[in-house]
C-alpha positions as CSV (number, residue, x, y, z in Angstrom):
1,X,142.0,88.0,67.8
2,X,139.4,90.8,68.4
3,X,139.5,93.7,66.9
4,X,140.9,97.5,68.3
5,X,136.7,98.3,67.6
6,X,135.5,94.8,69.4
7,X,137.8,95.4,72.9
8,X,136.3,97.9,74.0
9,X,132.7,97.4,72.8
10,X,133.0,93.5,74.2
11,X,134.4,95.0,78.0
12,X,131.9,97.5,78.0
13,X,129.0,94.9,77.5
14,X,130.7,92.6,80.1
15,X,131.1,96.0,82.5
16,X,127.7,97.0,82.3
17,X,126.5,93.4,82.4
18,X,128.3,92.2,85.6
19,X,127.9,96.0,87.2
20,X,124.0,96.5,86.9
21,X,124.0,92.8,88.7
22,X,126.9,93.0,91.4
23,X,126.1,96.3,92.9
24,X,124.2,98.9,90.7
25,X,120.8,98.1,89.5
26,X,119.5,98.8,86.0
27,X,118.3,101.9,85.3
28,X,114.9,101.0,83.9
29,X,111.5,101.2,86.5
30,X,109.1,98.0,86.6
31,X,105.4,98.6,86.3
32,X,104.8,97.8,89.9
33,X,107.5,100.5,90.7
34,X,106.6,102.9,88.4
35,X,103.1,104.1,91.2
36,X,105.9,104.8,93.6
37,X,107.1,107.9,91.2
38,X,104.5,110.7,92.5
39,X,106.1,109.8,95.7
40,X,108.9,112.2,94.7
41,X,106.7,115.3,94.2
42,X,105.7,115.7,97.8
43,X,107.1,118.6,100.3
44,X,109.8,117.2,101.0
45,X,111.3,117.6,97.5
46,X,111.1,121.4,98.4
47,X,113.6,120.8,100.9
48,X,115.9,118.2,99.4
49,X,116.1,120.5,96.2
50,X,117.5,123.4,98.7
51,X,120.0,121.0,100.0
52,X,121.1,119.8,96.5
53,X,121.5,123.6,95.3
54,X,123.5,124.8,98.3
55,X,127.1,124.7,98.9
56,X,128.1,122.4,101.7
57,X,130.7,120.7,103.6
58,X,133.7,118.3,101.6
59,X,134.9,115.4,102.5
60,X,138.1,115.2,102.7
61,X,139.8,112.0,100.9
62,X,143.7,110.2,102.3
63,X,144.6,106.9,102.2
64,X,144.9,104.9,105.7
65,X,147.8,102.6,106.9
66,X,146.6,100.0,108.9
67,X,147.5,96.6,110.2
68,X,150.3,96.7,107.2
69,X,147.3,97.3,104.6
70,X,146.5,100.6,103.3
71,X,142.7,101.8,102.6
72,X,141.2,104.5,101.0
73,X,139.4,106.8,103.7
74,X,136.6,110.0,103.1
75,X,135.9,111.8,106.6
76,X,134.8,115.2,107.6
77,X,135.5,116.4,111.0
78,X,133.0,118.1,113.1
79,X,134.3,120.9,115.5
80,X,132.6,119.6,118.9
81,X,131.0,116.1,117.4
82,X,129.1,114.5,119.9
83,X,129.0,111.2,117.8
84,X,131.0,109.1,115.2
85,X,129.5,108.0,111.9
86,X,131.4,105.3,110.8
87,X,130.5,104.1,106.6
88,X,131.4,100.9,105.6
89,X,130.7,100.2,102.0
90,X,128.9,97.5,99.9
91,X,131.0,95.2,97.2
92,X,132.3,97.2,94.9
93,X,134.3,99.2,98.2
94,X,135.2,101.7,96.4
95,X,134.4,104.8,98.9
96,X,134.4,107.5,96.3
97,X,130.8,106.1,95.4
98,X,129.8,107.7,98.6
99,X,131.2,110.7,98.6
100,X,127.4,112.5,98.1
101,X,125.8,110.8,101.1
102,X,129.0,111.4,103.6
103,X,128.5,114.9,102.7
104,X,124.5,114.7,102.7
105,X,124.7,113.2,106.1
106,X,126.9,115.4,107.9
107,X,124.6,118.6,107.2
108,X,121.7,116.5,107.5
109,X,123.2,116.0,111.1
110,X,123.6,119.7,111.7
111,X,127.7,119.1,111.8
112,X,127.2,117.4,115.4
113,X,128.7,113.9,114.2
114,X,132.1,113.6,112.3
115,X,132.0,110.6,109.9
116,X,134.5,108.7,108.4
117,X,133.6,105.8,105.8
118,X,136.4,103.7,105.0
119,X,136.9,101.7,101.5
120,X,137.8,97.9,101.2
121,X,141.2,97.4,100.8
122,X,142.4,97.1,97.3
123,X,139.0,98.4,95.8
124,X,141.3,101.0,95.0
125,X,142.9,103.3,92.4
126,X,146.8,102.0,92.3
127,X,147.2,98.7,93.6
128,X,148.6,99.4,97.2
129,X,148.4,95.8,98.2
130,X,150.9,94.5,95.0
131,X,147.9,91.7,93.7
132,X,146.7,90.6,96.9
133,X,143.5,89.5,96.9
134,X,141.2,90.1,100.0
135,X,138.3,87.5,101.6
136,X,135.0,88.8,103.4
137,X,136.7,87.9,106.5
138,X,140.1,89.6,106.1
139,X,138.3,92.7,105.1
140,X,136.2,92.4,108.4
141,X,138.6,91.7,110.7
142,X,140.2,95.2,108.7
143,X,137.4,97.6,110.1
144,X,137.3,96.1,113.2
145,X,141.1,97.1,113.6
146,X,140.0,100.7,112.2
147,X,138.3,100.6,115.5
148,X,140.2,99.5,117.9
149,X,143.4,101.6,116.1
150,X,141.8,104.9,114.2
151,X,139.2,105.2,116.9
152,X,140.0,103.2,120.2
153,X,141.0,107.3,122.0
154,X,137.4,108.7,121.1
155,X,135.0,109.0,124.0
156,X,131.7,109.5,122.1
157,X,129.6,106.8,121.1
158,X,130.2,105.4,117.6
159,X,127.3,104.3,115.4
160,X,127.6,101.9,111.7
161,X,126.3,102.7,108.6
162,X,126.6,99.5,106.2
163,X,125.6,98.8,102.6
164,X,125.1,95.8,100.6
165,X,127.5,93.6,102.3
166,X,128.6,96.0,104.3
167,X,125.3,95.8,106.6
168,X,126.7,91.8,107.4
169,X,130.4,93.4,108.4
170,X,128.7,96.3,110.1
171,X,127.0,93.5,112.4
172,X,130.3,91.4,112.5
173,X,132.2,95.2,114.1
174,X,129.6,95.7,116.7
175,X,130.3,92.0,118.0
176,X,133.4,93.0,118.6
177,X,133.2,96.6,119.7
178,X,130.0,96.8,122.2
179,X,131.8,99.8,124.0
180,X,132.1,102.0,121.7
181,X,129.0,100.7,119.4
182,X,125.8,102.2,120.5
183,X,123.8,101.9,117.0
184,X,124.2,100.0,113.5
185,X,122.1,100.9,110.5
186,X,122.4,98.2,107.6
187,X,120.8,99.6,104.2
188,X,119.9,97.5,101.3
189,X,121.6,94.8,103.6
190,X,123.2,91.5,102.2
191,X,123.1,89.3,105.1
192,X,122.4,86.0,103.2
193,X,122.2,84.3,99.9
194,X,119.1,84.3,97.8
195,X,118.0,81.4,96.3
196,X,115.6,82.7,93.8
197,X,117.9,85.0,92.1
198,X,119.4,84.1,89.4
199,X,121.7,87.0,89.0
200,X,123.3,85.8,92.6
201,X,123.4,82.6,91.0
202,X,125.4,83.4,87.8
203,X,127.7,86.2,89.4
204,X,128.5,83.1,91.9
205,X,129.6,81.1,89.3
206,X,131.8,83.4,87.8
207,X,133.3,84.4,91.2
208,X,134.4,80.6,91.8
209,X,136.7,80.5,88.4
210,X,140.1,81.6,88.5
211,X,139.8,82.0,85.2
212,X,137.1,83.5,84.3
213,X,137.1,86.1,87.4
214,X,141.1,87.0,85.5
215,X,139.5,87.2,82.0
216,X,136.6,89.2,82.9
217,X,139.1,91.4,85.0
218,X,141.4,92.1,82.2
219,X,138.2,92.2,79.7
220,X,137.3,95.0,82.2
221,X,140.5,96.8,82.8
222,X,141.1,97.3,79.0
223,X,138.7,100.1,79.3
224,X,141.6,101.9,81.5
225,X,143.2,102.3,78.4
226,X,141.0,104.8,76.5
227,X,141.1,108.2,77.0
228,X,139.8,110.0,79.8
229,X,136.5,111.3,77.6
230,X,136.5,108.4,75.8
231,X,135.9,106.2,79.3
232,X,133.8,108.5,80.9
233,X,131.0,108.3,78.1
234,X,131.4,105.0,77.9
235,X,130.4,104.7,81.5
236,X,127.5,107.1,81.6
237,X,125.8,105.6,79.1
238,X,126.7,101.7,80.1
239,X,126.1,102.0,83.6
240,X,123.4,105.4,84.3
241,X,122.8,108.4,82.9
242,X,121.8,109.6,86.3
243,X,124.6,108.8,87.5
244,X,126.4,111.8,90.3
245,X,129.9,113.1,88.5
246,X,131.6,112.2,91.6
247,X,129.7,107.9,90.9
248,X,131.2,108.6,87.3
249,X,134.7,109.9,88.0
250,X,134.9,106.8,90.8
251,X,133.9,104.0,88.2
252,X,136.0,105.7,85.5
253,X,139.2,105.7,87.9
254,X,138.8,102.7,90.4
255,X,136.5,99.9,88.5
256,X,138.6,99.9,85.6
257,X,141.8,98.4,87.4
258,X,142.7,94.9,87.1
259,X,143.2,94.7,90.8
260,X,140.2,96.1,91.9
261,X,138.3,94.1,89.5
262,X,139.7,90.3,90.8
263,X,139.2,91.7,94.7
264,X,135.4,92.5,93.6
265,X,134.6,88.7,92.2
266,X,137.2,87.1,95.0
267,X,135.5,89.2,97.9
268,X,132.3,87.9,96.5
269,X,133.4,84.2,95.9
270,X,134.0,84.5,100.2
271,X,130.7,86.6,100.4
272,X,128.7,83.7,98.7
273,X,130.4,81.3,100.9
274,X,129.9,82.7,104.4
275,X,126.3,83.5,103.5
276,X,125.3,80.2,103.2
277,X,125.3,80.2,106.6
278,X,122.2,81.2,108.6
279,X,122.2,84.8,110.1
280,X,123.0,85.2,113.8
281,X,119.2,85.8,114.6
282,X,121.1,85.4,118.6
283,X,122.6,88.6,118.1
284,X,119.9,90.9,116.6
285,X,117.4,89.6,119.1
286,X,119.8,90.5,121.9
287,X,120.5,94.4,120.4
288,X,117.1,95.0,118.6
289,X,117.0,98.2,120.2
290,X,120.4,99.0,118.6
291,X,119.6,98.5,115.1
292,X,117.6,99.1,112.2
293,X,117.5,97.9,108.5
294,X,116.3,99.8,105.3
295,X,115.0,97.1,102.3
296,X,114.1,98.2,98.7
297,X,111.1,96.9,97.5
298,X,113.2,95.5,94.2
299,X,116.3,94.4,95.4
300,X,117.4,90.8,94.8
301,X,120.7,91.6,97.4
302,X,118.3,92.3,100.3
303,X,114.6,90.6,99.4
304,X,111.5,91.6,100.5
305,X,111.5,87.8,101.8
306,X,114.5,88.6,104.3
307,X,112.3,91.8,105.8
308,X,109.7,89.1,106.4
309,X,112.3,86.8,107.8
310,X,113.8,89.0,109.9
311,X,110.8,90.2,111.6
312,X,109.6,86.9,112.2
313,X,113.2,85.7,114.1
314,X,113.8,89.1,115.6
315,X,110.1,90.9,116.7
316,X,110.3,94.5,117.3
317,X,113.2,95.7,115.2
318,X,113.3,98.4,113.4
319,X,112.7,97.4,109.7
320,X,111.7,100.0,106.6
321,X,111.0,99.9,103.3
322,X,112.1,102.4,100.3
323,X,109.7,102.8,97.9
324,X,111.4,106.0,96.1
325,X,112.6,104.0,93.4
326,X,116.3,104.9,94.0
327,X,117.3,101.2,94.3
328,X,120.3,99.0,95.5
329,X,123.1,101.2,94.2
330,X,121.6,104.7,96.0
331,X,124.6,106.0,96.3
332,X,126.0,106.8,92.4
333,X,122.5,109.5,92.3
334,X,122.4,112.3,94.3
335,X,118.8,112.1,94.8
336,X,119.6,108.6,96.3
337,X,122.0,109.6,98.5
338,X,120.0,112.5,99.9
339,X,117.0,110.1,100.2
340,X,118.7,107.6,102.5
341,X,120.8,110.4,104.1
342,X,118.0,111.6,105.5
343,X,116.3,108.3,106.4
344,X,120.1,107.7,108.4
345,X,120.3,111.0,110.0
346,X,116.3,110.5,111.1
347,X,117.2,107.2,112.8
348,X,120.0,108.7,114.4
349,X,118.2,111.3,115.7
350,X,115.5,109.3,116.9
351,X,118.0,107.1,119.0
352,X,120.3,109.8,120.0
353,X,116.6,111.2,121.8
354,X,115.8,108.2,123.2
355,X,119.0,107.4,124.8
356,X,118.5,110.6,126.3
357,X,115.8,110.3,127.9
């Protein structure tokens, strides 16, 4: 039997552990990262600092019935929006870990697009879905309802944002949505598996055991039972001490679930598996025009080895690198999710002009 002292301790290794691999990086900077750094100081700091300091827009959070499953949704609502912004997350879903760059990229936008980003379902706080556990495709086929149900009356152009994993279901919606698609942006994209990571390799494993997916879950969720305080400096200091209060507050209330926890490995058991396959190089060579992918120069989810690949299968498209040193999980900093809000709303802007001209 383990200890009261050893449960804690022994789920907040495996948390950090699994959670610096599946989705947030660790914190420390390699030596050939560490020349990016002055990159920071230029004058565009100036005017991200402003941004940071000032008071703007909320998001608003409410939870989303749809096709007998309910999701977690964050949205602000522009007056006269002239576009849709539509966020679909990485693996963990949980949308709360977005909450910065939602907000970030609506003022970034000058208010002219509303955006909506919409969780995975049962990457959530109570379990809504009774233990259900949810596949890649079941969770693709979800936002692509979102569309045709939350958005089918909407007359102006919609445009996807994807992360992680969420740059592959991104590509999978705009299959099935041309009409109202006009643009998809994947970031840090997940589109295939790659063999020379060993993390991929080891998270795979433990994805494809019942069991051990259940007793890391549990192992996981037993930090749910410490206080509040308790959790939520168990948490900075595991997973980032730069970490945004709203990335805290999120992993304290949704990652330590049991439920949450077994749709995170079973989602990525069914990630592993459909990204055996090839990419539809087809597809991007046919909307190149219509989309654009943002790479980190460190990121075993979305190599620098798939850039090269995709530029090779699909010439002309859009392809950048970050080399700010804010890594896979951009999103729990708010200097991350400013960086890449800015990057999104820059794309946008650039394709909103040229499909005006």
């Amino acid at each position: 039997m383990l200890s009261s002292q050893m449960l804690p301790r022994l789920a907040c290794w495996t948390h950090r552990t699994l959670f610096h691999s599946l989705h947030f990086p660790s914190s420390s900077i390699s030596s050939s990262r560490k020349r990016f750094c002055v990159n920071c100081f230029n004058k565009k700091m100036d005017e991200h600092s402003n941004l940071l300091a000032r008071d703007r827009k909320r998001a608003n959070f409410r939870l989303c019935k749809l096709s007998n499953y309910i999701s977690e949704i964050l949205e602000i609502q522009a007056d006269k929006p002239s576009l849709h912004v539509l966020v679909v997350p990485g693996n963990p879903g949980v949308i709360l870990f977005y909450e910065d760059f939602v907000e970030f990229l609506y003022e970034l936008l000058g208010g002219t697009a509303s955006i909506t980003a919409i969780g995975q379902v049962s990457h959530s706080r109570k379990d809504l879905e009774h233990g259900r556990l949810f596949s890649l495709q079941e969770q693709i086929n979800h936002k692509i309802d979102f569309i045709k149900e939350e958005l089918q009356d909407i007359k102006i152009p919609i445009i996807l944002v994807g992360h992680s994993i969420g740059s592959y279901i991104s590509i999978e919606m705009f299959k099935k949505s041309l009409e109202k698609v006009k643009y998809c942006i994947g970031l840090y994209p997940f589109l295939t598996l790659n063999p020379h990571s060993i993390t991929q390799s080891i998270i795979g494993k433990i994805a494809q055991s019942q069991i051990l997916a259940a007793a890391l879950s549990y192992l996981i969720a037993s930090l749910g039972l410490l206080p509040v305080k308790a959790l939520t400096f168990i948490v900075r200091k595991s997973l980032g001490k730069s970490w945004s209060a709203n990335a805290v507050e999120a992993a304290c209330s949704h990652l330590s679930q049991y439920h949450t926890m077994r749709n995170v490995l079973y989602m990525a058991m069914t990630e592993f598996k459909e990204l055996a396959e090839t990419p539809d190089w087809a597809f991007l060579r046919e909307r190149k025009d219509q989309c654009a992918f943002l790479f980190g120069d460190d990121d075993h989810w979305g190599p620098l080895q798939l850039h090269e690949e995709i530029s090779k299968q699909v010439p002309g498209i859009p392809l950048f690198i970050e080399r700010e040193n804010h890594t896979h999980g951009f999103s729990c900093t708010e200097a991350g999710s400013l960086w890449v809000a800015q990057h999104v709303a820059n794309l946008i802007k650039n394709q909103v002009a040229c499909a005006n001209q």
